[in-house]
C-alpha positions in Angstrom: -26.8 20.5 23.4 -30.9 21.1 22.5 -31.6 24.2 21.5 -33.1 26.1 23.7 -36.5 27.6 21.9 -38.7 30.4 22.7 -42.5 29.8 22.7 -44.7 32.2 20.8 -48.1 32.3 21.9 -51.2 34.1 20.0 -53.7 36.1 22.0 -56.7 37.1 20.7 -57.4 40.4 21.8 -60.9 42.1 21.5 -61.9 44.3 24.8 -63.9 42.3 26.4 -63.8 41.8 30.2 -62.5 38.1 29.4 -59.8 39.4 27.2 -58.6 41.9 30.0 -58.9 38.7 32.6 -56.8 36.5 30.5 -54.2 39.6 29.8 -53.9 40.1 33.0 -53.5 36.3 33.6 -51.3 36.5 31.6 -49.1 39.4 32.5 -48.5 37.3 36.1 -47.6 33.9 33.8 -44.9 36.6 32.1 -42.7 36.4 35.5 -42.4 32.5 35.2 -42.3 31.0 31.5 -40.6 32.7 28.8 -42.4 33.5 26.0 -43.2 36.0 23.1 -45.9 37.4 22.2 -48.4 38.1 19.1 -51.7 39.9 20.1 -54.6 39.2 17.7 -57.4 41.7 16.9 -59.9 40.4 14.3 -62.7 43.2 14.2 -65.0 40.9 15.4 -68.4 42.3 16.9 -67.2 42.8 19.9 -63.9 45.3 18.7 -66.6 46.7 16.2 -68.6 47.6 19.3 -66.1 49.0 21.0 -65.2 51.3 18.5 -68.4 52.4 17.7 -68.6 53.5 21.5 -64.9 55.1 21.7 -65.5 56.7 18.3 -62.3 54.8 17.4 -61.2 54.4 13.3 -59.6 51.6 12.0 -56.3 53.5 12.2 -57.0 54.0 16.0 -57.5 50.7 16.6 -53.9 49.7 14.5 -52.5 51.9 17.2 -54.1 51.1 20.1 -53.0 47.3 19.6 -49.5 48.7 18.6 -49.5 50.9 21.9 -50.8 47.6 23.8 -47.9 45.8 22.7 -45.1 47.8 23.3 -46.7 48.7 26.6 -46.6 44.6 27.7 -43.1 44.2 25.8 -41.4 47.6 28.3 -43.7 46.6 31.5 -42.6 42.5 30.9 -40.1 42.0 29.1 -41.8 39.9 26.5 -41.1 40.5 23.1 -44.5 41.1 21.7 -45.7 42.1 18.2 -49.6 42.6 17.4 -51.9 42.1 13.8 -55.3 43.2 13.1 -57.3 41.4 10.1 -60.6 41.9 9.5 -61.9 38.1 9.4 -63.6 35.6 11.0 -63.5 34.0 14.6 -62.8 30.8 12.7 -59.9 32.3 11.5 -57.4 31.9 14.2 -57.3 28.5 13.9 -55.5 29.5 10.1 -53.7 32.5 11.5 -52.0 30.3 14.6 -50.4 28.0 12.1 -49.5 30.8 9.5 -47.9 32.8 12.6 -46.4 29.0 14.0 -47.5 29.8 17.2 -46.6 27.2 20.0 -50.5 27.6 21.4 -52.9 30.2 21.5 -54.6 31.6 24.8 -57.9 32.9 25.2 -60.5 34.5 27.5 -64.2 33.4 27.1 -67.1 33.2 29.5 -69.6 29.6 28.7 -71.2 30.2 25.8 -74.7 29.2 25.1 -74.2 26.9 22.5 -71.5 24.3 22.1 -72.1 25.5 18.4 -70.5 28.8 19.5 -67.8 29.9 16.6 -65.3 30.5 19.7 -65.7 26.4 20.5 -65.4 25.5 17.3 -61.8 26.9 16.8 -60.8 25.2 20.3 -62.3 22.0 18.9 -60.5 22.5 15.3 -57.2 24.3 16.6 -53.9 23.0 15.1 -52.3 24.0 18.2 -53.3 23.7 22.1 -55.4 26.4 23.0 -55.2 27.9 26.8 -58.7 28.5 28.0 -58.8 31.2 30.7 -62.5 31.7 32.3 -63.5 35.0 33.2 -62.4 36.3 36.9 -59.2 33.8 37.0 -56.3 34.7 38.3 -52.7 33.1 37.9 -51.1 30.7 40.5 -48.2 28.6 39.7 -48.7 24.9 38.4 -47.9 23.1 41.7 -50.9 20.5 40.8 -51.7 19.9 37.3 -54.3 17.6 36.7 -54.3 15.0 34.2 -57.5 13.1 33.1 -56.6 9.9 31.3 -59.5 8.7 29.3 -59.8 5.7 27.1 -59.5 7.8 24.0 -57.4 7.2 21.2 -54.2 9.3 21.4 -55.0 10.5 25.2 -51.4 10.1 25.7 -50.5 12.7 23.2 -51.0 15.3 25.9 -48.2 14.0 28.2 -45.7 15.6 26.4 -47.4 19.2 27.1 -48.0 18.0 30.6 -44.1 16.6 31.0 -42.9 20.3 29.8 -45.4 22.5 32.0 -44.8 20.1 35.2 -41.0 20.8 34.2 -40.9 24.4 34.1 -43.1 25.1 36.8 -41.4 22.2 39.5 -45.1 21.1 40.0 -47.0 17.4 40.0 -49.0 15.5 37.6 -51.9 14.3 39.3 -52.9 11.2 36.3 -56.5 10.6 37.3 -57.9 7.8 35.3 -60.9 6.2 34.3 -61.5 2.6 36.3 -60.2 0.0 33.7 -62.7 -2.1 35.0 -65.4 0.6 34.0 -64.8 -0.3 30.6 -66.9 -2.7 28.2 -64.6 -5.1 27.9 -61.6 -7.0 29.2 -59.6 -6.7 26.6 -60.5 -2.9 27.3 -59.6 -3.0 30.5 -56.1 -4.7 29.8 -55.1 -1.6 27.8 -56.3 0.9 30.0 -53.8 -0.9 32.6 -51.3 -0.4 30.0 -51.7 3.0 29.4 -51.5 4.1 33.3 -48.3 2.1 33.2 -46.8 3.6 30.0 -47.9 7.0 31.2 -46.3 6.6 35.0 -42.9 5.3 33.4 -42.9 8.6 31.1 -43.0 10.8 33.7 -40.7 9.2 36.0 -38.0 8.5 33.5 -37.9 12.5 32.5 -37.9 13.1 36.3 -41.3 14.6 36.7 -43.1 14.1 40.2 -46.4 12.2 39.8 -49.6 10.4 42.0 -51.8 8.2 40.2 -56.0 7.7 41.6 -58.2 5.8 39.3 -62.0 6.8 39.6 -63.9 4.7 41.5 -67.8 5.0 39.7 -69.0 4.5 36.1 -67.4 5.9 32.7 -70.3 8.1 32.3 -69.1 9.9 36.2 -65.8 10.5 34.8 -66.1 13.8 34.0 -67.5 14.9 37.6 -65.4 12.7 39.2 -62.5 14.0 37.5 -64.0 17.7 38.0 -64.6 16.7 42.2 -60.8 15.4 42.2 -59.2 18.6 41.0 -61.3 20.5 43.3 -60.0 18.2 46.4 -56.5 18.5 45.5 -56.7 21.9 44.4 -55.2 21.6 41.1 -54.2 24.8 39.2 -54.1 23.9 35.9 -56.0 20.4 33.7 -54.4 19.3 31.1 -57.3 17.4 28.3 -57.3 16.2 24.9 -60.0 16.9 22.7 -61.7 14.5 21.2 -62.4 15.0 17.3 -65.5 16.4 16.6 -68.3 13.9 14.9 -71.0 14.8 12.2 -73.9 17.1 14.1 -72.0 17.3 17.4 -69.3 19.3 16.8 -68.5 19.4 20.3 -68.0 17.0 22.9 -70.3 17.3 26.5 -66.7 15.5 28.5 -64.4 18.2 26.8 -66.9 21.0 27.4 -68.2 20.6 31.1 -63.7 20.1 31.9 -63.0 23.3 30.4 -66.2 25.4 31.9 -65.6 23.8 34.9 -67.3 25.5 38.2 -64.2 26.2 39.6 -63.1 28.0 37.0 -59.6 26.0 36.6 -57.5 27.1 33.7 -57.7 24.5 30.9 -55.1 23.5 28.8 -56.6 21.8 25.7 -54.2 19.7 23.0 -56.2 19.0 20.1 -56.0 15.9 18.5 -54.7 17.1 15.4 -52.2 19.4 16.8 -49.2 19.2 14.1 -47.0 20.8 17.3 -47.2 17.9 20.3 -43.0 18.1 20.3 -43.0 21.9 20.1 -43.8 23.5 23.3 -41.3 24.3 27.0 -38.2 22.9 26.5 
């Protein structure tokens, strides 16, 4: 019989309205997927700035996060332990695989700059990070979108996909770019493929799914893909991210799906995430 494992996930916790969004997002996801817990605080400027205004000491802080957690653990049910380090933001991309967290999930509002420090740990993460936008509430993953591009790897996210579609009795909505979008035939061909190999994984593990292909250019994708999950109402995407290259460390496709208008959560597997077969079970 598999063993039956319990996800951890990291939260990153620093009093911000879009930490309080994504807790409370998070407080409703509690009643559906089980899960534990580890609340990050990394005395970034926005926890310094806080406790300059609440006159709070470091000591405060350690208990307010301790208080925090036990409060979640008694209201939830989740067992939930918390850490505060004086470091970085690029440091929870370290800390989530020193912890072995099964993904981390955040709240952050667009940034300015896709050279923010926030994007690059979503672009760098070793594990999926769960991008909640600020003023998002939970719904249950009835319709889970799932952008298939011609990237290298794309499939790697089916796996996440298969185990959230699973728990949550929802549908994979595989939306794919037009093979015949692509430069060449031979192009083409394997795009065919991978809708085929991707349809035949779902189905044989008994997940529902509806295929579209995009009908305009490979550079509409991303607002074609965006204008689908808006028509069908999806509740959650599901995207890889793309490694990032020398002077553009992020890419405009992965950052226009996850600050999407709609405000959709975003589920991002990094290609280098070293736990693709962790995850739901």
């Amino acid at each position: 019989m598999e063993q039956q494992i319990t996800p951890t996930i990291l939260f990153p916790y620093d009093f911000s309205k879009e930490s309080e969004c994504a807790l409370e997002y998070l407080s409703s996801y509690s009643g559906l997927y089980p899960f534990a817990l580890k609340f990050l605080n990394i005395l970034d400027l926005g926890t310094r700035k806080y406790m300059a205004e609440n006159r709070l000491s470091k000591a405060g802080l350690e208990q307010k996060m301790s208080q925090m957690a036990f409060d979640f653990q008694t209201k939830y049910g989740v067992n939930s332990t918390y850490m505060v380090q004086n470091a970085p933001v690029k440091r929870i991309r370290k800390i989530s695989l020193e912890e072995e967290v099964t993904f981390t999930m955040i709240g952050i509002s667009e940034p300015k700059r896709y050279s923010a420090q926030i994007m690059k740990v979503v672009s760098t993460s070793p594990v999926p990070i769960f991008v909640i936008q600020d003023g998002v509430t939970f719904k249950p993953y009835n319709k889970i979108l799932f952008p298939l591009t011609d990237a290298v790897n794309n499939r790697q996210k089916a796996g996440w996909a298969l185990r959230i579609a699973k728990r949550s009795n929802g549908t994979v909505h595989i939306f794919s770019m037009r093979p015949d979008s692509l430069d060449t035939k031979d192009d083409a061909h394997k795009q065919r493929k991978v809708i085929e190999s991707v349809e035949r994984f779902f189905g044989n593990n008994g997940v529902k799914f509806k295929t579209e292909i995009a009908q305009g250019s490979y550079k509409n994708f991303t607002k074609e893909a965006l204008t689908h999950a808006d028509e069908i109402g999806a509740d959650l995407l599901i995207i890889m991210i793309a490694p990032k290259k020398l002077f553009k460390p992020f890419n405009t496709y992965d950052f226009n799906m996850i600050f999407n208008a709609s405000k959709i959560p975003i589920f991002c597997v990094n290609q280098r995430d070293l736990f693709v077969s962790g995850g739901f079970h």
